[in-house]
C-alpha positions in Angstrom: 22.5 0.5 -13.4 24.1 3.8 -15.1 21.8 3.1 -18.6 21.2 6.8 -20.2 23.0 8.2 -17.6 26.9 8.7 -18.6 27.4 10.5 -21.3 31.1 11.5 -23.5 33.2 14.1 -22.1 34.5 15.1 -25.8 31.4 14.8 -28.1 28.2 14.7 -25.2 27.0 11.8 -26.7 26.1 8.7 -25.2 28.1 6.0 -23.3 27.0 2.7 -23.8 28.1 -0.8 -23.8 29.9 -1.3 -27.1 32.0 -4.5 -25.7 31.7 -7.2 -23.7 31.3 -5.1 -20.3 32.8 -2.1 -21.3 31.6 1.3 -21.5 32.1 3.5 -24.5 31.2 6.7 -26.7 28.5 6.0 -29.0 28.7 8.7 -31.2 32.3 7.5 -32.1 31.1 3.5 -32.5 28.0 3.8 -34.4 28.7 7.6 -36.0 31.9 8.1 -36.3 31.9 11.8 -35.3 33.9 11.8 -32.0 37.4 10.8 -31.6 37.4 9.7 -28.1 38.7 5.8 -28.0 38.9 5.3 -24.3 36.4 2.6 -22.9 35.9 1.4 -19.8 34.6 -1.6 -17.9 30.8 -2.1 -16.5 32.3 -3.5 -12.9 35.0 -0.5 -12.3 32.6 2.2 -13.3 30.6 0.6 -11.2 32.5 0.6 -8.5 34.2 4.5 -8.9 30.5 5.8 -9.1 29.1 3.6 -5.7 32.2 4.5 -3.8 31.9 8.1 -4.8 28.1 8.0 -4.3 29.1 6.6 -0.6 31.6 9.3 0.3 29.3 12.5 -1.1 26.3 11.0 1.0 27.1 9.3 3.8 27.9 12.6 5.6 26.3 13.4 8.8 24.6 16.1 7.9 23.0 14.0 5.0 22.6 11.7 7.1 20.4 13.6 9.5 18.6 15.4 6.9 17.3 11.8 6.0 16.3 10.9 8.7 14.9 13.7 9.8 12.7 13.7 6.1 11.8 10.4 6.9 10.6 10.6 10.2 8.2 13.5 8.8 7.4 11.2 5.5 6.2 8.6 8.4 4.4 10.9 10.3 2.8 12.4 7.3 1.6 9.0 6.4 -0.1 7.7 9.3 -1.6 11.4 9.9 -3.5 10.1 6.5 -4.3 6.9 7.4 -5.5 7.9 10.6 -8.3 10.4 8.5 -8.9 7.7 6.0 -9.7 5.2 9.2 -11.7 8.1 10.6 -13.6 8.4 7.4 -14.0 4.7 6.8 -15.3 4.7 10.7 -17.9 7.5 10.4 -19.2 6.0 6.8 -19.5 2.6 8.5 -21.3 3.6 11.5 -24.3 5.3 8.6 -24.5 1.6 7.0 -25.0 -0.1 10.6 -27.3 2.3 11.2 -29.3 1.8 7.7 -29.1 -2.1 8.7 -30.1 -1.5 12.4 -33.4 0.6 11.0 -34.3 -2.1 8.5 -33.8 -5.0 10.7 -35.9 -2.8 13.6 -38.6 -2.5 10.5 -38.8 -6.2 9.9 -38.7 -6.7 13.2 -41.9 -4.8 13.8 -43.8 -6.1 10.6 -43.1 -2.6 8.9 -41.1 -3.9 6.2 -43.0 -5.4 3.0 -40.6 -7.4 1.0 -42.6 -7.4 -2.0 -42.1 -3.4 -2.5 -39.1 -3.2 -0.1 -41.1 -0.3 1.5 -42.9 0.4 4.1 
């Protein structure tokens, strides 16, 4: 979940997993220039980082800033889909109009298939 994103306090250089489930500085374990030893496990960083997440976000003002950016992202979105049908509609009554004046053609022995002209 936190891959490329935590990074030593001492050196700046990577965190990664350099244990089973644990978290630590990668420019100490494969460089040898920082002198930071402290690790720390995959499931409680984890779990600092979600509950911190949770309490910095789950504010009501945050809350209603979502939603209200949602409810515009909605509308936004079926404003498009309503042109894109309108579009689709316009372009579709031009074929069935193409098809209605061919058929009318046949229909009145204007139409020569041989040179698809008339």
């Amino acid at each position: 979940m936190l891959s490329g994103l935590l990074f030593c306090g001492c050196c700046q250089e990577g965190y990664t997993l350099v244990a089973a489930g644990r978290y630590g500085c990668a420019g100490r374990r494969s460089k040898g220039t920082c002198t930071n030893d402290r690790t720390i496990g995959r499931v409680e960083l984890d779990e600092r980082i979600l509950s911190a997440l949770k309490q910095r976000l789950l504010t009501p003002e945050l809350e209603a800033e979502f939603s209200r950016t949602y409810h515009q992202e909605c509308n936004r979105a079926a404003a498009d889909a309503d042109g894109l049908r309108s579009t689709a509609s316009t372009a579709m009554a031009a074929v069935q109009r193409k098809i209605d004046g061919i058929m009318a053609a046949i229909e009145d022995g204007l139409y020569r298939p041989a040179t698809g002209r008339q």
